[in-house]
Each structure stands twice: as C-alpha cells, then as structure tokens.
N, C-alpha and C positions, 0 to 999 in steps of 0.2 A: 406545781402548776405554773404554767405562764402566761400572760393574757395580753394579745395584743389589741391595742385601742386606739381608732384616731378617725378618721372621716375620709371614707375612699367611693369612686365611683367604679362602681360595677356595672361594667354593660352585660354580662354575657353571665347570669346567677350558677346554671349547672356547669357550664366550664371552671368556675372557679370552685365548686364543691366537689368537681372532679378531680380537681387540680391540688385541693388542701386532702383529698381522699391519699392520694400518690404519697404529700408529704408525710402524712400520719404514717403509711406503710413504710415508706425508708427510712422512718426516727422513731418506729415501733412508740408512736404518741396516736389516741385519740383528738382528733382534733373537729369541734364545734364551732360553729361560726355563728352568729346572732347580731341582730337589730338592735343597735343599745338602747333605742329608744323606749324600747320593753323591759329594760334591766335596770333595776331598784338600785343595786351596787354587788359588790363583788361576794360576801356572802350569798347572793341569789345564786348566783353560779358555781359557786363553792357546795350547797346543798344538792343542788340539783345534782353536781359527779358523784360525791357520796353516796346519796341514793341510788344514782344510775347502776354504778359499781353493786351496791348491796343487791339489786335487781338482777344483774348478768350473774353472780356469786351463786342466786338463791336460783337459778332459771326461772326465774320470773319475769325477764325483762317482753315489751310485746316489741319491742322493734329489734331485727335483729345486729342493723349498723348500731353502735357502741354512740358513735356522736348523733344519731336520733334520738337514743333513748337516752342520750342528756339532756337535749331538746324538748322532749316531751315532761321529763321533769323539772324544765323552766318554767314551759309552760304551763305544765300542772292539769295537762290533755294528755287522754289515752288518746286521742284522735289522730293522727298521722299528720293529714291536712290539715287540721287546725296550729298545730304545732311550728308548724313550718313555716306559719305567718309572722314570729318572731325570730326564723333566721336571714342570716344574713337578705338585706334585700338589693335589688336591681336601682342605678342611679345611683345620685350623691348622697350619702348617708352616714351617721356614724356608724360604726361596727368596731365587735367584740369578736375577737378569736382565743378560743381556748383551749388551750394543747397541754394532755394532760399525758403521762405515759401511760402505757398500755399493759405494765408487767400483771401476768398473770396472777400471782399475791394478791395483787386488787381486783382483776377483772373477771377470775377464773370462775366457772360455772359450778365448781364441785365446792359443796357444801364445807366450810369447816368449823374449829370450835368457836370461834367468835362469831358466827354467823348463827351458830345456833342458842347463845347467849342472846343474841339482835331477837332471835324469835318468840324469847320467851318475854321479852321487855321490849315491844315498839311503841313505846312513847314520843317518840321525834325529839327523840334528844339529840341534840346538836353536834356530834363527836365527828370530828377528823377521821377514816379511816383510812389515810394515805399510807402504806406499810405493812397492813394487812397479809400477815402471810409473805412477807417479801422479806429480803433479805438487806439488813442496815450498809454493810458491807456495800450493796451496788447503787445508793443513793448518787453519789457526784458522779457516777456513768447515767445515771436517769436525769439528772439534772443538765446536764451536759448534752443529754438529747433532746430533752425539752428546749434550751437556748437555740438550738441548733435546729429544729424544727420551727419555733417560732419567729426567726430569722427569715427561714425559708418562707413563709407566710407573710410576712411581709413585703419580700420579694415577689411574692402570689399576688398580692392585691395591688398592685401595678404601681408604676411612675408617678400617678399621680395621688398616693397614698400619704395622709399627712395626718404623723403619727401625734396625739394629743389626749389627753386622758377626757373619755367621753364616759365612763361609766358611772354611774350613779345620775347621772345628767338626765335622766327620762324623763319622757314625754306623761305628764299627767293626764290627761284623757286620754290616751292612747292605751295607757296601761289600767288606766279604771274600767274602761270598754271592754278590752281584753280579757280583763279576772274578775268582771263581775264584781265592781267595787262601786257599789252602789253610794249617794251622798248619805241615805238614812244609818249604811253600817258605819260610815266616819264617825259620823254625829253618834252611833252608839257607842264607840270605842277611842279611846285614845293614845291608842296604840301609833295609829298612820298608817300609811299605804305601805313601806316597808317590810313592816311585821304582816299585814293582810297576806299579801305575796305569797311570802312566807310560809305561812296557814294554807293556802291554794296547791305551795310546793309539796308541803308534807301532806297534805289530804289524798294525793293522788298514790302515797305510797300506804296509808293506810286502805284507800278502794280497794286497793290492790289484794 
C-alpha cells in the first residue's frame, strides 16, 4: 500500500476521481481518495482495504467500484452518499490517496480456504490480508506499481499539491459528528476516538 498525503486544492472533485479512476486502471492499483480531516491515522485506512478486499472475496461488497467500497468501510456507511462526504473534497484541503494493488489473490470474488476460515471466526481481528491467494514471487512488480501509481496521483492533484504528512491530524468535531461519537460514550470509555472509529469500521462488516 501507498498513501499519498499533503494539502491540495481541488477545483473540479469528478474530474480528479476520474482521473485517479484512469491511474488505478493503467497500474492495475485500486485507488481511494479521502478527506483527511476524517482519518484517525493510517490503521483507519489500513482496515477499511482489508475489509473491503474480504467484502469483494465474499461477494459481499454493496458497491461495486473497489475504491467505494473502501470508502464505505472508512466510513462505516452502507449508505453511498453518505460515504462520499469523507472523500476527497472540493477547495484547499488535506487529502489522503490510497493506492493499493488490485491483484486478484486479494480482490477476487470466488470464495477460498481462508475466506472460509474468516467465516467461521468474524471477530474483527485485526490481520493483514495483503497476499491472500497471490503469489510472493510478484510482490516487487506490485510494489513497483504501487510507486508508480502513486507518483501518478500526485501528478493528478495538480501544481499546487504540497506533499506533507496530514494523516492522523483530524479534525475532532468533524469526526465525532460524523461517527456518532457522542461526549457521554468518551466519558464512558477510555479507549479515545481512534479506537471508537475503529469499532464503527468493523460494525459495518459485522451488519453486514
């Protein structure tokens, strides 16, 4: 996975999710775009492909772009529109782009034996699935198109892109409003908003 981060103005939002659509198909990468103002840290988006992946695996997923239904697992919404309020937004803003490859091993819809391992134990345990079915052997050609997709994306978000590590940096009431992170469930737990997230992320794979 590679993630680019830094504060770009986006005048023109579908042009550029057009335009990161293109990259994802010539570097055979999914590629998601997000608000970082909504992103707790890189684990938040590290779960949500996981899940995404075990979703398209299982034919489960409800969206059928690959980068929605990582989107929808950020956000921890079946909802489409609701979803899409934490991607990338229009104006100056930080953003997060996540280009992840697209090898079937991980993305493929047909059932295999670790997926049916997953099914008899969904506790939201926290496991990497990057490799799934794929082959160790074409790792540094996957890697290599990742850099090389993410390159390109940054190229995408224009001239005036200035690259700087934004994630983790979220906007606290933006993201309490959004997940439903009320003061009384802080005051219950002392966990933090991090972990809550978290809990939001994998709830939408257990609704599921």
């Amino acid at each position: 996975m590679e993630l680019v981060e830094g504060v770009a103005e986006i005048e023109n939002v579908d042009r550029l999710i057009e335009r990161l659509g293109e990259i994802g198909a010539t570097h055979g990468c999914v590629i998601t775009a997000f608000d970082a103002r909504y992103l707790v840290g890189r684990t938040h988006v590290e779960r949500a492909v996981e899940l995404a992946k075990r979703a398209v695996r299982r034919g489960e997923n409800v969206a059928d772009d690959r980068a929605i239904e990582v989107l929808l697992y950020a956000a921890g919404r079946r909802q489409i529109d609701r979803a899409i309020e934490i991607g990338v937004p229009a104006g100056e803003e930080p953003v997060v782009v996540c280009v992840e490859h697209g090898e079937d091993g991980d993305w493929s819809e047909r059932a295999n034996a670790g997926d049916d391992a997953e099914k008899r134990d969904d506790r939201g345990d926290a496991r990497s699935e990057d490799g799934d079915g794929g082959n160790d052997g074409d790792g540094g050609d996957i890697e290599r198109r990742e850099r090389a997709a993410a390159e390109a994306v940054r190229g995408a978000l224009g001239p005036e892109f200035e690259p700087t590590a934004v994630l983790g940096a979220y906007d606290e009431a933006l993201v309490r409003e959004f997940y439903a992170i009320s003061e009384a469930e802080l005051r219950a737990t002392d966990v933090g908003i991090t972990a809550l997230v978290g809990e939001r992320v994998a709830l939408l794979d257990v609704e599921k």
